[in-house]
VOGU-3710 file (C-alpha; in Angstrom, 3 decimals, decimal comma):
1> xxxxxxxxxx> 9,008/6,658/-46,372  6,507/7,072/-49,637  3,562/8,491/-49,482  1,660/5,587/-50,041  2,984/3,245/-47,409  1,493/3,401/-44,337  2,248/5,512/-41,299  3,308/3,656/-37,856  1,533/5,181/-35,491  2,439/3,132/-31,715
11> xxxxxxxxxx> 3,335/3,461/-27,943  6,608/3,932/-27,286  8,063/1,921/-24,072  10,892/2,778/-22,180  12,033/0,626/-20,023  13,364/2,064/-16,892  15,699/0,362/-14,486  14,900/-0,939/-10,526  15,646/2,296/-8,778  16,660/0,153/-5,096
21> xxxxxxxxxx> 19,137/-1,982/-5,193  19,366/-3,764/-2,363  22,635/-5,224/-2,250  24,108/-1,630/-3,026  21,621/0,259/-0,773  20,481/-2,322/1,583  19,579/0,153/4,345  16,979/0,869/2,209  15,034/-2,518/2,963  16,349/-3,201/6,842
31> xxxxxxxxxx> 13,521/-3,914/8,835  10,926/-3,164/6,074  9,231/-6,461/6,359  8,458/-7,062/9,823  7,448/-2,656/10,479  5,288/-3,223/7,372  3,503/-5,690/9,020  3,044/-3,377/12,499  2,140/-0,854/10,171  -0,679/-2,567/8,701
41> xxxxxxxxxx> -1,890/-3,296/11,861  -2,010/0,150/12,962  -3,820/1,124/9,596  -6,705/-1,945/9,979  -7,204/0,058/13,870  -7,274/3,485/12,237  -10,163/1,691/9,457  -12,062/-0,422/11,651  -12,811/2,555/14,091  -14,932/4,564/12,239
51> xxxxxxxxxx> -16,822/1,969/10,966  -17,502/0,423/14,049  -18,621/3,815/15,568  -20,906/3,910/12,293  -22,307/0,545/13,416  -23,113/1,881/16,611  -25,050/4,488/15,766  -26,887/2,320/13,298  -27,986/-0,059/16,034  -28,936/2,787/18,181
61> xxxxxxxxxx> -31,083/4,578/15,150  -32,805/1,029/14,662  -33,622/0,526/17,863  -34,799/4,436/18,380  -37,005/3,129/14,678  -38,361/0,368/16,132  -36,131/-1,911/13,782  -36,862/0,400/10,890  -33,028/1,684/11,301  -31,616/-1,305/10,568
71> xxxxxxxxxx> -31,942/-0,884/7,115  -28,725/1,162/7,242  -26,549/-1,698/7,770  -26,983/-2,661/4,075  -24,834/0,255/3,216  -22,521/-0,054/5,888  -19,993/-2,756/3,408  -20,051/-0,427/0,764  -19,335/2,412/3,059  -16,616/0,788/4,092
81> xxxxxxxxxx> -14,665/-0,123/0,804  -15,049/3,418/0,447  -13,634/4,501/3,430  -10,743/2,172/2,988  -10,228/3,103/-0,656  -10,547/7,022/0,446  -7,861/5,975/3,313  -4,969/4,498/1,008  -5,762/6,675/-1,845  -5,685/9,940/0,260
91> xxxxxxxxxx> -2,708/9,214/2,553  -0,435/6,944/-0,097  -0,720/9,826/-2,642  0,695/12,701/0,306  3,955/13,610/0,217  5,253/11,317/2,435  3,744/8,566/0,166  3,038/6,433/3,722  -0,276/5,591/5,354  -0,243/6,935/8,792
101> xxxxxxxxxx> 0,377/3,322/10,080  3,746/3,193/7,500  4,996/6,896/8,772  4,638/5,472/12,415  7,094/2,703/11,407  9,126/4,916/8,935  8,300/2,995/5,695  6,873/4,898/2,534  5,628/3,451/-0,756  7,649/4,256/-3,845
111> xxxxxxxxxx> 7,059/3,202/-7,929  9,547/0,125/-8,990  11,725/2,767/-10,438  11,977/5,388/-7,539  8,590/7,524/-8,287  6,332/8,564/-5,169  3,386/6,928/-5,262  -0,173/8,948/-6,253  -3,649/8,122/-5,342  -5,070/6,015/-7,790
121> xxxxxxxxxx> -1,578/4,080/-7,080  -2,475/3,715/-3,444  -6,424/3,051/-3,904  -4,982/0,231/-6,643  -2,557/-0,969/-4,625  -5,245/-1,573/-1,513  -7,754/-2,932/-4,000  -4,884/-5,597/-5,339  -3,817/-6,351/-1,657  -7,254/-7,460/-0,332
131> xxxxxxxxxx> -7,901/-9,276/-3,976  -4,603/-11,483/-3,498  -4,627/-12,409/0,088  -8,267/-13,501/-0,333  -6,832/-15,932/-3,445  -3,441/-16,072/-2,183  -3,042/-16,055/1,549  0,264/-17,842/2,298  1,837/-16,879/-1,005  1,562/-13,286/-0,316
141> xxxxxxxxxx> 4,353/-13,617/2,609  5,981/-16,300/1,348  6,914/-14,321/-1,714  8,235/-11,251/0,606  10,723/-14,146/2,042  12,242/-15,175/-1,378  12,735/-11,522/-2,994  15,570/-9,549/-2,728  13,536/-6,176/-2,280  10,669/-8,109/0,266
151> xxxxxxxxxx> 7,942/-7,387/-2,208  4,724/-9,149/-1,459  2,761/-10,338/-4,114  0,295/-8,041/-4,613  3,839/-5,522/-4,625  5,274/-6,870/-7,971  1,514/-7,053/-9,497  1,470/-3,192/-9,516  5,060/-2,078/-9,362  5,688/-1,051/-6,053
161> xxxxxxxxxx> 8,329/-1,273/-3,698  8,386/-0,104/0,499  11,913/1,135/1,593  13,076/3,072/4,895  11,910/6,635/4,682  14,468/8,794/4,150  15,496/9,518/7,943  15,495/5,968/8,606  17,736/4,912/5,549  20,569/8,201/6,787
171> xxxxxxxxxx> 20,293/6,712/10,535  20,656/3,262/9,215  23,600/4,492/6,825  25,672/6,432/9,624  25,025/3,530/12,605  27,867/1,910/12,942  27,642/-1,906/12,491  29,638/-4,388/14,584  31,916/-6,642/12,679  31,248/-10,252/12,844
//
């Protein structure tokens, strides 16, 4: 290159492959669905409880105030986007990339090409979630139905995918299956 042409300065992408195949590993997905869905459910309980122990105390302080108290409850929605955001950012970046809800059912959250997800991942990934199935409602399941790897929408938005912990996947591998 001479001197007086200019320099390429860029990004360079590397594509990396899907790290779960599901028709090679497809322990990896068995069940995933339907425990994701328990899972959840056990995570919204774990949420709402706090916050609904923070909106009793706020009635109590307004009442104790004479009504004065009930200011508080101004700051009780953004204290709970917090909360939730703290939740999924803290427990989907541990090491067992799960929510407490997912390591009850044995599900963690992994990158499209086999990473563990991080913090900002999981705080992102909650964020995306409540964004789509406010737009999206029925299209957020009915996507999990038609792809391979159950990915929900807001899933493939951010490049996620939710397999069988590792336990589950060696217990699903060494069960023995009847033949049909």
């Amino acid at each position: 290159m001479a001197d007086s042409e200019p320099k390429r300065i860029g990004l360079s992408v590397e594509v990396k492959p899907h790290a779960y195949d599901p028709a090679a590993n497809p322990e990896l997905f068995e069940g995933v669905l339907a425990r994701r869905l328990v899972a959840f459910i056990i995570d919204l309980i774990i949420l709402a409880l706090p916050v609904v122990f923070l909106a009793m105390f706020i009635f109590v302080v307004g009442i104790v105030t004479f009504g004065l108290g009930f200011v508080f409850y101004a700051l009780l929605t953004p204290a709970m986007v917090l909360w939730a955001l703290f939740y999924y950012g803290v427990t989907l970046g541990s090491r067992h990339s799960a929510t407490i809800g997912m390591r009850a059912m044995d599900i963690e959250m992994r990158t499209w090409y086999g990473a563990p997800a991080y913090s900002l991942l999981g705080a992102v990934h909650a964020i995306v979630f409540w964004i789509t199935v406010s737009v999206f409602t029925p299209l957020v399941l009915v996507v999990a139905l038609l792809n391979e790897r159950r990915r929900c929408l807001h899933d493939i938005l951010i490049g996620t995918v939710f397999i069988n912990n590792a336990q589950r996947t060696s217990m699903l591998r060494n069960s023995v299956r009847p033949s049909a």
